[in-house]
C-alpha positions in Angstrom: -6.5 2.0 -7.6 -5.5 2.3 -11.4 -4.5 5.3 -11.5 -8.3 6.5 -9.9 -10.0 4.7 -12.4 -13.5 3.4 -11.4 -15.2 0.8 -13.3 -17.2 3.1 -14.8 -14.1 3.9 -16.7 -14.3 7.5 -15.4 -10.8 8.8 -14.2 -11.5 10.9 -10.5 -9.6 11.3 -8.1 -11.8 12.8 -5.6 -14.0 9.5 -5.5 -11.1 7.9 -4.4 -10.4 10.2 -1.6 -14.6 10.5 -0.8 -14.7 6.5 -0.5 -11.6 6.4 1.8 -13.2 8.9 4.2 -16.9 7.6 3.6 -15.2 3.8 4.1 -13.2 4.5 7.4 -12.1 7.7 7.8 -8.5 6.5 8.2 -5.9 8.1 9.9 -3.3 6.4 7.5 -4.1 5.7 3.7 -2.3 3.9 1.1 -2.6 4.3 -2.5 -1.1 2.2 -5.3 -0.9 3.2 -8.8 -1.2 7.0 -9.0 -0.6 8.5 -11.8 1.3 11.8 -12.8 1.1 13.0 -16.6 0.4 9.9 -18.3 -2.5 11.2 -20.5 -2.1 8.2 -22.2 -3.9 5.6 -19.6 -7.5 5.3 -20.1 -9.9 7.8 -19.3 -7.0 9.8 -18.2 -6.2 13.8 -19.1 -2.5 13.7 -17.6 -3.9 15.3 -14.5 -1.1 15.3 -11.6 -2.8 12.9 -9.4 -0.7 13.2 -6.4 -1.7 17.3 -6.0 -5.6 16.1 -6.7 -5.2 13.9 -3.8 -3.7 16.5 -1.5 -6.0 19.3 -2.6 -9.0 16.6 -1.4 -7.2 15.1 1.9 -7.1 18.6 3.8 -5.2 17.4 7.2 -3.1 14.6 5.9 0.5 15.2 4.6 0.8 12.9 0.8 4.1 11.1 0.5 4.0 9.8 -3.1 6.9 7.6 -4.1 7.5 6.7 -7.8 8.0 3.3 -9.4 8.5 4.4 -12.9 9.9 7.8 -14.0 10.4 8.5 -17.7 10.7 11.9 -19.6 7.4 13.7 -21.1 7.3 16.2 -23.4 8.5 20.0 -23.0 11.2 19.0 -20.4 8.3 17.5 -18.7 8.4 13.9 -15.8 5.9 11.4 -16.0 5.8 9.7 -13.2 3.7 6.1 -11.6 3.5 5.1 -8.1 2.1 4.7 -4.8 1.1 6.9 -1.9 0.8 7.5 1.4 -1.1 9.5 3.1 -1.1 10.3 7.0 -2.6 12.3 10.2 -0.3 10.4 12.3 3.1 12.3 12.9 5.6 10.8 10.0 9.4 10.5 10.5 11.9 9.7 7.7 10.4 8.3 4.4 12.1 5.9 2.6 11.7 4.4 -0.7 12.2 0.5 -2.0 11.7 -1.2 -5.3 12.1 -4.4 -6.9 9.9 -7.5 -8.6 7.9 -10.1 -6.6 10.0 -13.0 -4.8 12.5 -10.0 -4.9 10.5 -7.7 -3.2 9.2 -10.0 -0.5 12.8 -10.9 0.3 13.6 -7.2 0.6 11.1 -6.1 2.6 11.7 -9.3 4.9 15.3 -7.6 5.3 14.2 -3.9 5.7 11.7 -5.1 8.8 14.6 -7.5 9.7 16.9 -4.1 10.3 14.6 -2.9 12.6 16.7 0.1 14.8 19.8 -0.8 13.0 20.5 3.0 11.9 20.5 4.3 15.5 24.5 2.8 15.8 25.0 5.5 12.9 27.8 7.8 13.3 25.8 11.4 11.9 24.9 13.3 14.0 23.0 15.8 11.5 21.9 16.8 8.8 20.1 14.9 5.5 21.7 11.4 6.6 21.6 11.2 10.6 20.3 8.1 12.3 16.5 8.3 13.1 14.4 5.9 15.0 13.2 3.3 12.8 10.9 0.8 15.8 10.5 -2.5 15.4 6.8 -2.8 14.5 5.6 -2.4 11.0 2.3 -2.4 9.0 2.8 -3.9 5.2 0.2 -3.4 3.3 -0.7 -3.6 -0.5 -1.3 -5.1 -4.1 1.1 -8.4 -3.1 -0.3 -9.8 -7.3 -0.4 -13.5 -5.3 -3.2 -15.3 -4.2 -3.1 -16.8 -0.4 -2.3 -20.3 -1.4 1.4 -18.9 -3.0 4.3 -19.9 -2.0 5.6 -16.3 -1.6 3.0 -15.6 0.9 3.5 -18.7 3.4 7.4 -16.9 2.7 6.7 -13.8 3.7 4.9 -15.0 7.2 8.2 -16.6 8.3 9.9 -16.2 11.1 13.4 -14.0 11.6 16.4 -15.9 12.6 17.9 -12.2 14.3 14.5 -12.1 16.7 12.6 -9.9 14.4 9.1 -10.1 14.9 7.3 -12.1 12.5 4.5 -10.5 10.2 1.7 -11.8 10.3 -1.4 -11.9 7.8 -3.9 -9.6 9.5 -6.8 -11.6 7.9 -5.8 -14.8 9.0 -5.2 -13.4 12.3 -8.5 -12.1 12.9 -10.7 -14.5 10.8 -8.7 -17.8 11.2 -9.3 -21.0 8.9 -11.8 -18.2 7.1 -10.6 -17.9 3.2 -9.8 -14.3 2.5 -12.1 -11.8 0.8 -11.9 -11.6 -3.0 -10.1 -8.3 -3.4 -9.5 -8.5 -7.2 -11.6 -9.7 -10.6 -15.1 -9.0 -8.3 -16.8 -7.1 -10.8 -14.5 -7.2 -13.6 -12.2 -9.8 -14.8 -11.7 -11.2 -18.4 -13.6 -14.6 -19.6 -12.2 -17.8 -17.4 -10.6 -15.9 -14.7 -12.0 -16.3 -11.3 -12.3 -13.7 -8.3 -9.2 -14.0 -5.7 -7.5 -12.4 -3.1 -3.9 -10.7 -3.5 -4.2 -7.4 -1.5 -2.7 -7.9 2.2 -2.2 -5.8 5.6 0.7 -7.9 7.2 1.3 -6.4 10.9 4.5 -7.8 13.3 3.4 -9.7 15.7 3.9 -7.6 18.7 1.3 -5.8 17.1 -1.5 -8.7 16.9 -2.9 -8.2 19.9 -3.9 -4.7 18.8 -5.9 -6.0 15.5 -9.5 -5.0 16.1 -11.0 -5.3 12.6 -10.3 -6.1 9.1 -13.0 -5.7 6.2 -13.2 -5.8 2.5 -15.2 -3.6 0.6 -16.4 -5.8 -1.9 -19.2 -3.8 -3.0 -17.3 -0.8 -4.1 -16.7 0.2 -7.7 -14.4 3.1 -7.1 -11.4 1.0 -9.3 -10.5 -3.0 -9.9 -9.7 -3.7 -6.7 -11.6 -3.2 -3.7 -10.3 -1.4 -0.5 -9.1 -3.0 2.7 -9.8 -1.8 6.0 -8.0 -2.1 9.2 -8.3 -1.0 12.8 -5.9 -1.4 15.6 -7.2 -0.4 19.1 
């Protein structure tokens, strides 16, 4: 959402969290490229963009996880990452970074795990085993257009009888070319609207996929939101 930036180069937060209930009043949200004290970025006073988010999503509890973490001034973090944002109850968070063909190999092992840490030995406190199910929702800035390679990769099938994620678009709108979600109303000379922003679901959970939509009118940052529903 750089860092709540809309294309009218104004910095605000509370857009961002008006569209999401104006768009679809989710129960989950997910937010990618929040910022926290980085006066530096355009249009941007420093704010702490995680507590503006939780001070305008009354009802949800904001899980923000950082990607970069460097030191600011007067003892100071500065801090860049995503967030999530939930009604739903929410069990143990975790957080996982790396780069692209990286990351989708990663997360290909993390779903692979599935329920693995039930056969922990804990029994309590910050590190016992808690229920991690097999189904998953990946969603996100993915920075690769359907046609990649990495894409087709991350839609493949688990040798350990995972279940397979599966492109919620493609699933619902078959042989349909995905949405533009990035460069539709602002992209630099040559460069063409495309797709890169994903919801994969396992495929236990396709038969629950009721809707997916892409905003492309909105103009609340660079890239334009994604909607799903399950029933």
């Amino acid at each position: 959402m750089q860092w709540c930036r809309g294309l009218d180069g104004l910095v605000d937060p509370a857009r961002i969290a008006r569209e999401a209930r104006r768009l679809a009043d989710p129960d989950v949200l997910c937010l990618q490229e929040v910022s926290v004290g980085f006066a530096d970025l355009s249009g941007s006073r420093g704010e702490n963009q995680v507590e503006a988010l939780e001070r305008e999503l009354p009802g949800y509890a904001v899980f923000f996880a950082s990607a970069v973490d460097v030191p600011g001034e007067a003892g100071t973090r500065l801090r860049f990452g995503n967030v999530v944002a939930s009604r739903l109850p929410v069990g143990r968070v975790l957080r996982h970074a790396r780069h692209r063909a990286a990351q989708i190999e990663r997360l290909r092992e993390l779903h692979g795990q599935g329920n693995g840490e039930r056969e922990g030995k804990e029994t309590g406190g910050p590190f016992r085993p808690l229920p991690r199910p097999p189904s998953a929702i990946v969603c996100g800035d993915f920075n690769l257009p359907p046609g990649d390679p990495l894409h087709g990769r991350f839609a493949e099938g688990f040798s350990d009888g995972a279940p397979r994620l599966v492109d919620a678009w493609e699933a619902l709108h078959p042989g349909e070319p995905h949405a533009h979600t990035f460069g539709v109303h602002e992209r630099d000379e040559g460069e063409a609207a495309y797709c890169c922003d994903y919801v994969f679901v396992s495929e236990d959970l396709q038969p629950r996929l009721k809707s997916i939509a892409v905003d492309g009118a909105n103009r609340a940052s660079d890239h334009q939101p994604v909607i799903l529903s399950l029933e």
